[in-house]
Phi, psi and omega in degrees: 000346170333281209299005190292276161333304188295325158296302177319301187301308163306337189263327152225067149087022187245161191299162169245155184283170176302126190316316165322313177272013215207099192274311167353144184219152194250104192306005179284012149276000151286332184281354190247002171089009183256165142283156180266157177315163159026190160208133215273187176270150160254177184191120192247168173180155186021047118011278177203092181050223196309001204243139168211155187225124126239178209221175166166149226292261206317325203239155144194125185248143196235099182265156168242162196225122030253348202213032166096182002264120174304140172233133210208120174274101159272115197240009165255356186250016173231044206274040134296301160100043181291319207237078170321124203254346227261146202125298193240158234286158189069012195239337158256021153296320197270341212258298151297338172273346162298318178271356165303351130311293188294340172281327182280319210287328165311304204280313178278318189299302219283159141306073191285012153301305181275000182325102155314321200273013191251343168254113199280160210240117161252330209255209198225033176141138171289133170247001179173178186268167199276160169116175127356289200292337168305322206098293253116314176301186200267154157312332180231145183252110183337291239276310158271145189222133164324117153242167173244167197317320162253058176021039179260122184337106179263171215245321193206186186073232173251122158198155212285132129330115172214150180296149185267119169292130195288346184300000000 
């Protein structure tokens, strides 16, 4: 959805903001049958609470906040996204300079109002906005939540359903 504005306005032909205001870049010379110039990074954030990604043909690192567990792809030799390198050896050599991108990417762009990474995700799907703009409610819906096995909230994978210990 970056990329909506900066397109709409190239394609038809009214100024674009300054690159500074805009993390978005404008796909309308695919629409006109040309290629685009180079090629950027994605960057996904606040999504779904606490989690932000980027990618670029080779990698794609997916950190959570504040402590994992993170994950990192080789897409061009896993592109299934089977097998999490994060860990094992050479993977934070693949790792900083993605998340030094995501970090700069933050610092210029995000809201820290609106910071996804400031509400942790227990429950089984967004229900209202994160922030200010919530009111006070809650961001997420609650009432089931991902447990691992001694019913504690788990963070990534597969996981069974259960009602949230009230503890």
């Amino acid at each position: 959805h970056y990329d909506f504005l900066p397109t709409l306005l190239d394609f038809l032909d009214l100024p674009i903001p300054e690159p500074e205001s805009l993390p978005g870049h404008s796909f309308a010379p695919l629409l006109r049958g040309a290629g685009l110039p180079g090629h950027q990074n994605v960057v996904v954030f606040d999504e779904y609470g606490p989690v932000r990604m980027i990618r670029d043909r080779r990698w794609k690192y997916v950190h959570r906040y504040p402590y994992g567990p993170h994950e990192l792809y080789d897409l061009e030799e896993d592109p299934g996204e089977e097998h999490n390198l994060v860990g094992e050896t050479g993977a934070a050599q693949a790792i900083a300079p993605l998340k030094a991108e995501l970090d700069r990417f933050f610092v210029r762009y995000a809201d820290p109002a609106r910071d996804g990474t400031r509400e942790a995700v227990y429950g089984v799907g967004q229900i209202g906005l994160a922030g200010p703009a919530g009111k006070g409610s809650p961001a997420f819906h609650q009432e089931v939540c991902h447990v691992d096995e001694n019913g504690r909230p788990r963070g990534a994978g597969y996981w069974p359903l259960g009602p949230i210990d009230p503890r």
